[in-house]
N, C-alpha and C positions, 0 to 999 in steps of 0.2 A: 504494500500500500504506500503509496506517495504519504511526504511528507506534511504537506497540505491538508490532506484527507486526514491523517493524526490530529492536525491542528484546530481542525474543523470537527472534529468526533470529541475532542478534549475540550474544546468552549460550550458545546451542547450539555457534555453531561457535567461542566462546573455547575450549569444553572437549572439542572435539576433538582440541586441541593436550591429550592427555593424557600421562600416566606412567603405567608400572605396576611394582608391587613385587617383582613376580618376576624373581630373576637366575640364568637356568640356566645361564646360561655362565658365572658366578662358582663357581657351588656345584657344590663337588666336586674345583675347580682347584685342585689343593692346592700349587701352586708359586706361587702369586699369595697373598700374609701376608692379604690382605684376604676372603680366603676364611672368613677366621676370623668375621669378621661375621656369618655368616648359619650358620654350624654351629660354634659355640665347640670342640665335640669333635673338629675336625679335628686330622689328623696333621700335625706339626711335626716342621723339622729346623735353624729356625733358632735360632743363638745370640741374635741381637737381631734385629728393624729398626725402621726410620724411616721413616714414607713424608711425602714432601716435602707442606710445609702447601700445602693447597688446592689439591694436583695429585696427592695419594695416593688417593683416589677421586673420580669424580665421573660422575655416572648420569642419565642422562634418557631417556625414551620418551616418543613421541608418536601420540596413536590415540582411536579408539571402536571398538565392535564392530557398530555400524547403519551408519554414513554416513561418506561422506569427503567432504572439501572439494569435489574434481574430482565428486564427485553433483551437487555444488547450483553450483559456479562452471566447471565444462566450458565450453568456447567450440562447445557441438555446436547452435546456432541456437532451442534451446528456451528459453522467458521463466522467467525463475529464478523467481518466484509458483510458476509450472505444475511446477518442478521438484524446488521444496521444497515443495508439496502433495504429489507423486505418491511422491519418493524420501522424505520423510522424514516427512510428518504421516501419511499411509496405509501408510507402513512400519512404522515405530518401535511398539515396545510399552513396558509399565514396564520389561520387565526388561532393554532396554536401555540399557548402563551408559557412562558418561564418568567414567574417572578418571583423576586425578593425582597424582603423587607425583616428589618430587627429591630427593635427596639430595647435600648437598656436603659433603666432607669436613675439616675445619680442623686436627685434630690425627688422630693414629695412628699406634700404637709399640707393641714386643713386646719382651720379653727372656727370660732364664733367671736362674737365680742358682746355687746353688752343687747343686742339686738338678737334673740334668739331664732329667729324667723332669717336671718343671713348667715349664708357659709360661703367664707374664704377660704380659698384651694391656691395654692401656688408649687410649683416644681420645675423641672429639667430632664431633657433624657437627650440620648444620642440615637437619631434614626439610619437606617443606611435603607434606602429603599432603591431598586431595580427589575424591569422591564423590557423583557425583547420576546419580541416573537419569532417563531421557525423561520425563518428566510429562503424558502422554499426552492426560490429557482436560481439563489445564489447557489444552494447546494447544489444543485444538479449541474451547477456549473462549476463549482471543484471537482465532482467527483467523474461528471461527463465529459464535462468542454462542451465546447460549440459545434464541434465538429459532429458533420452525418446530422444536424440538426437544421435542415433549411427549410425557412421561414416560421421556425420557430419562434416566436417574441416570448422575452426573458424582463420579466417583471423586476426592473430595479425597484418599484415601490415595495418590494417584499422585505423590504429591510427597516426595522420600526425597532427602536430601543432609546431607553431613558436611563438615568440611574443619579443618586445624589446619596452622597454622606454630609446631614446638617445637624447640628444641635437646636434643639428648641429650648425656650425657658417660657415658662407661660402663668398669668395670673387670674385665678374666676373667680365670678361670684355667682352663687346658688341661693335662690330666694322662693321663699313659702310665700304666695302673694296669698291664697284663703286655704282651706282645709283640702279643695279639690283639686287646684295646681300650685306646681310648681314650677318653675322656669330658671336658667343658667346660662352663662354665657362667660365664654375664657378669651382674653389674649393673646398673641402669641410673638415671638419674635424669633424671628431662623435668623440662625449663623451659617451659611456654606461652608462645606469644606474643599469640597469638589463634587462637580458636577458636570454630564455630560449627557446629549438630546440629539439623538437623529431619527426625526419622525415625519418629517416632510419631505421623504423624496419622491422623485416618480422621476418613469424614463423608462427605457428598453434596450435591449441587445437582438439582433438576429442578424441571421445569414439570410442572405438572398441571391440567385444566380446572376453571374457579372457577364462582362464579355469575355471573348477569349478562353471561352469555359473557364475561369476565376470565378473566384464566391467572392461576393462583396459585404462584405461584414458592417450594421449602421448600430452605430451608440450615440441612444438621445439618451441625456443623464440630464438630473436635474437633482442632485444628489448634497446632502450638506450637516456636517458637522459640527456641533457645538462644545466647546469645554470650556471648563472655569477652574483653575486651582491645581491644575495637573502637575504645572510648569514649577510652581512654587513649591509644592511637595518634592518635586524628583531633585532640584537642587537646593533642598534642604537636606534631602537623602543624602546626597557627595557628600553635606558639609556636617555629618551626625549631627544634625538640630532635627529631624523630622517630626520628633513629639512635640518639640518646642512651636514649631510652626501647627501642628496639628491644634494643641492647645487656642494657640493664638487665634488662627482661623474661628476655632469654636466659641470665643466669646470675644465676638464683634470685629475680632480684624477679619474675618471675611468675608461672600456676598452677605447681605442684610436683605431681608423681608419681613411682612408684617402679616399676620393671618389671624382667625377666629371662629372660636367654636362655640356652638348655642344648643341650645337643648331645650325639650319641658314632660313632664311630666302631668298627664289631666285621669282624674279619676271620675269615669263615668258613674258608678255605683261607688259602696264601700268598698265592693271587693272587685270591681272590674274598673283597668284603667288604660289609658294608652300611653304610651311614650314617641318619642321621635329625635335627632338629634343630624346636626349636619357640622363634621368634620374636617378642620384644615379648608378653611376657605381663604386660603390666602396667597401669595407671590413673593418670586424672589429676585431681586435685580442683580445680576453679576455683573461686577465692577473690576474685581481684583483680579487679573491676570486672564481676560478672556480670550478665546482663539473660535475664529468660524474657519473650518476647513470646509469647502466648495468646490462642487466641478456640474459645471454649465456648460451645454453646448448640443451640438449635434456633428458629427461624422461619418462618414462613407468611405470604407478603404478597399480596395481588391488587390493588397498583396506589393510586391514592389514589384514594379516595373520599368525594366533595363534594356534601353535602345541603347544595343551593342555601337550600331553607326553612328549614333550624335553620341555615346558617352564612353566612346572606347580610350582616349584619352585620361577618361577619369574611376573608369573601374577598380581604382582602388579606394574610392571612395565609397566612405560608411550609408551604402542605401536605406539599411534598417534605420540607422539614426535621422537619416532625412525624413522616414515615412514615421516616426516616432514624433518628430517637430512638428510636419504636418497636423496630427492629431491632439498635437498640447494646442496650436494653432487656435484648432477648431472648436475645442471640447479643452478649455484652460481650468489648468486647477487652481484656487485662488488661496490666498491667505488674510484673514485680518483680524483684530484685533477691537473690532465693537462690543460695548456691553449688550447685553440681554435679558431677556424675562422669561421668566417660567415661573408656571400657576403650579401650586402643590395638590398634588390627589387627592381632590375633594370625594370623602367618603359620608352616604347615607343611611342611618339606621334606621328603625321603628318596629313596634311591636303593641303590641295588646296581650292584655293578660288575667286570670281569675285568678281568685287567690278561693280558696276551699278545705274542707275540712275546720277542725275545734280552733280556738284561736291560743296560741303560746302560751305558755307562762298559767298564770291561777285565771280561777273562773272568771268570769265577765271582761274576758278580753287583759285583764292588768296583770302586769310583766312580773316576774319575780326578783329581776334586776334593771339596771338604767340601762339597757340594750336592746334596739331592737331593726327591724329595719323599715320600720316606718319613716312617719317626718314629725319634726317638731316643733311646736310653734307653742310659746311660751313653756306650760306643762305636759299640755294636750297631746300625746301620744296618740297614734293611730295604729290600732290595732295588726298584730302579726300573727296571718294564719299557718298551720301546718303545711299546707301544700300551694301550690303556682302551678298551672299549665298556662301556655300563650303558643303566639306563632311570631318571629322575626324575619328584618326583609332587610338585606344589608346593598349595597350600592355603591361602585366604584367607580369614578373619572378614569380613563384609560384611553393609550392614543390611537386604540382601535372602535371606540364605546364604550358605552355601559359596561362592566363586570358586574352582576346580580349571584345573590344566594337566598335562599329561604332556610329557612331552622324553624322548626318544633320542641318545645322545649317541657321540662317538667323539673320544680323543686321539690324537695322538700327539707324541711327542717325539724329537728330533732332538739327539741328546747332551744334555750338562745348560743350552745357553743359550736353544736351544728348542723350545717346547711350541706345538701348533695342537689348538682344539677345535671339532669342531664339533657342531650342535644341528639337532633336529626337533620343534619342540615346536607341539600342539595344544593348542587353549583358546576359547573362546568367541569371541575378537577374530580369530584364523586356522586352518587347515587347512593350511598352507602356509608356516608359518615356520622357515625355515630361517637359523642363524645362527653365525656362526663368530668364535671369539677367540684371540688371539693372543698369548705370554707372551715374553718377550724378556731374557735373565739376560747383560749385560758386565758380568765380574766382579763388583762390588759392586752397579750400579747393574741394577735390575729396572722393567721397564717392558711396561705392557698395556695392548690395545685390543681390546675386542668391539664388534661389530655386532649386531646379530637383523634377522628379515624382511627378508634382503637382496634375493631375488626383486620385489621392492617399489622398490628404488630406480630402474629403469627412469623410473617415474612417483613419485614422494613425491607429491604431491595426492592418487592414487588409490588410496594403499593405507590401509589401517584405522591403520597408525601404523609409525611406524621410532624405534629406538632405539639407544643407542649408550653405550659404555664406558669409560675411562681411566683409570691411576693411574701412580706412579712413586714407588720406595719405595729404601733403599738397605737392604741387607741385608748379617749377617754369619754366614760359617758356623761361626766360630772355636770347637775343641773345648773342652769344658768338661773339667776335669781329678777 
C-alpha cells in the first residue's frame, strides 16, 4: 500500500476516537449543580457549591457514525486493503460525520446572597471541539487517481472540517420569577487557542477526452483554509515556552469572543413541567496570528506538449515545470493574513417531564433534610417525587445542518442521597443507546458518574463510540434567612 493511503487510513481512524456535545444524562438532572451548564434556567435549591478543580466535570465520548475500528482491524482473516475498500471507501458518504469535543473542567461554583429567589453560577473549563466529514471523493482519489476515470466529476466540496481548542470563563444568573418558572441566562467569554475552518469549498476535478487522443484533465477549485494560533504555538515549541504560550493564549492573549447561554424552566402542573435551553450562542474574532490558505481558479491541461521542430533547441528545458506554472497561472494558491469570525456550535435542548410516585422524604411532601431538587424561593420548597419519566430533543449547529437526537429518559431517587437515571437516546451515530447515571449526595460531598451506549461495552472496538461522565462538587443546603 502506498504511503498516502497509510496516511489517509491513519487521519480517519485518529477521529474515530471522537466526542460528542450532547449530554442527556446531565440535562434535566437537576441534583447534579453542573446541570446548570447546559440549561442556566434550571431549578435550584442550593445555598452554594464548589465543585473540586478538575474533578467537578469532566466529559468524553468516543465514536463515528460509519465505521468502527473492529470494521477495518477485526482478527476475522480478511486483508485490511480488502477491508477498508469494502467497509469504509464503498460505505462512507459526505455526510458521514467524525467528531470531537472534550471538555474539562478547572473552576465551578454557585451561590445565593441575600435574595433567595437568585442563583449565581460562575466557572471555566477548556473545550477542544472538532468536525470533519468522510471526504468521499478525495478518497477515491488517493486510493484511485484519476486515471480510467473519464468524465468523472470529483467533488472538491466533499471536504468540510472545523476544529478549535478555546477556554471559556462564564458568569449566570438563575432566577425563580413565581413558583411555576424559572428562567437563567450565563455569559460567556472565549479565549482561542487555535483554530482552524475549511467549510466552504466547492469545485471539481475530471478527465475528459482531448485531442490527439490526450485526456485533458479540468480543476475548478474554489477551495480555502483558515487558521489562527498555529504559527504561534509551533514557535513557541522551538523555543520550550509552548505551555507558557498555551496559558497565555487561554486567558485573553488570544482570539477573544463573547457568547450566551439562556434557559427556563415552566411547570405546567405540580408534577408536569417543560424545560428548554439554547447553548453557546456566540462568536469568535481571530486576530492573533491569522492565515487564509486559498486556491481559486479554473484549469485545463492535456499533458505536455513538445514541438520537436520549434523547440529542438531547447529540449532540455524543464516542460513539466512550464506546464506546472501554467496551472499556478490559472488556479493560484494564495496566502494572507486577514482576521476572521467564527460562530460557536450553537447547541438546542428541551424536554418535558412527570414527576410520579410518593413524594421524598416524610409525609406531606417535607424533606427530612435541606436537600432536594426542587426550587427555592424564600422557604417554600417544592416538593420531590420518587420517580421522573420525560422525553428530550437535543440540537446541533453543524456545517453540514442540523445534528438532532431524541432520549427517553427515567429517574428515580432513593431518599435525598440517591438518584439513578436512565436514557434511550436515538441519533445518527445509534438506535441502540442506552445509558444510565448515577448521582450520589454524603452529606456535603456530591458525586457522579454517567455512562451512555453501555450495550456496546461487551466489545468497545465494535461499537460507533462509548462515552462516559464524572464530577465531585461539595454542596450546601444552609437556609437563607
Amino acid at each position: 500500500m502506498k504511503l498516502t493511503h497509510y496516511l489517509f487510513m491513519g487521519s480517519l481512524l485518529l477521529t474515530i476516537g471522537a466526542f460528542s456535545q450532547n449530554k442527556q444524562l446531565l440535562y434535566d438532572f437537576n441534583e447534579i449543580p453542573q446541570s446548570l451548564t447546559i440549561n442556566p434556567g434550571v431549578e435550584t435549591d442550593f445555598k452554594w457549591y464548589a465543585g473540586v478543580p478538575l474533578l467537578s466535570g469532566v466529559h468524553g465520548y468516543a465514536g463515528s457514525n460509519g465505521i468502527s475500528v473492529n470494521d477495518i482491524f477485526a482478527s476475522d482473516g480478511v486483508d485490511i486493503n480488502i477491508k477498508f475498500r469494502e467497509r469504509g471507501l464503498n460505505n462512507l458518504t459526505p455526510r458521514d460525520e467524525f467528531s470531537s469535543t472534550v471538555q474539562l473542567e478547572y473552576l465551578n461554583g454557585g451561590f445565593r446572597l441575600n435574595n433567595p429567589t437568585i442563583f449565581y453560577s460562575f466557572g471555566g473549563y477548556m473545550e477542544l471541539d472538532n468536525i470533519g466529514y468522510w471526504p468521499q471523493d478525495y478518497a477515491f482519489l488517493v486510493f484511485d487517481g484519476n486515471a480510467d476515470q473519464l468524465d468523472r466529476k470529483f467533488d472538491l466540496g466533499d471536504l468540510k472540517a472545523r476544529g478549535s481548542l478555546i477556554n471559556v470563563m462564564h458568569f449566570g444568573i438563575n432566577k425563580k420569577v413565581d413558583r411555576n418558572l424559572t428562567i437563567g441566562a450565563r455569559g460567556k467569554i472565549y479565549s482561542g487557542i487555535v483554530d482552524y475552518s475549511s467549510t466552504s469549498n466547492n469545485g471539481y476535478l475530471r478527465n475528459t477526452a482531448g485531442v490527439n487522443n490526450r485526456i485533458a484533465t479540468t480543476l475548478d477549485a474554489d477551495l480555502k483554509l483558515r487558521t489562527s494560533g498555529f504559527q504561534a504555538l509551533d514557535e513557541a515549541n522551538d523555543s520550550d515556552t509552548a505551555t507558557n504560550e498555551i496559558v497565555k493564549r487561554a486567558f485573553f492573549g488570544g482570539d477573544l469572543g463573547l457568547g450566551i447561554d439562556v434557559g427556563f424552566t415552566y411547570h405546567l402542573s405540580e408534577r408536569t413541567m417543560l424545560t428548554g435551553s439554547l447553548i453557546d450562542l456566540g462568536f469568535i474574532y481571530h486576530t492573533s496570528d491569522p492565515k487564509t490558505y486559498s486556491l481559486n481558479g479554473k484549469a485545463t491541461v492535456e499533458g505536455i506538449q513538445i514541438d520537436v521542430l520549434e523547440d529542438f533547441a531547447n529540449l532540455n528545458r524543464d516542460f513539466w515545470q512550464d506546464l506546472v506554472d501554467d496551472v499556478e497561472t490559472l488556479v493560484p494558491f494564495d496566502t494572507d493574513t486577514n482576521s476572521y469570525l467564527t460562530f460557536r456550535p450553537t447547541k438546542l435542548y428541551a424536554s418535558i417531564r412527570n414527576d410520579f410516585g410518593e413524594p421524598v422524604g416524610n409525609s406531606g411532601g417535607q424533606l427530612n433534610c435541606d436537600c432536594t431538587a426542587g426550587s427555592m424561593a424564600g422557604s417554600e420548597l417544592r416538593t420531590k417525587y420518587r420517580n421522573s419519566v420525560g422525553a428530550q430533543v437535543f440540537m446541533i449547529n453543524r456545517p453540514r445542518g442540523p445534528q438532532m437526537a431524541l432520549t427517553g429518559f427515567y429517574t428515580r431517587r432513593i431518599g435525598n442521597f440517591l438518584a439513578f437515571k436512565g436514557t434511550y437516546t436515538v441519533d445518527k451515530f445509534s438506535y441502540t443507546n442506552i445509558g444510565l447515571g448515577m448521582n450520589l449526595q454524603a452529606g456535603p460531598v456530591n458525586f457522579h458518574i454517567m455512562a451512555d451506549n453501555l450495550l456496546s461495552y461487551q466489545n468497545i472496538a465494535d461499537t460507533n463510540y462509548a462515552s462516559f461522565q464524572l464530577g465531585l462538587n461539595i454542596i450546601s443546603w444552609g437556609r437563607n434567612k
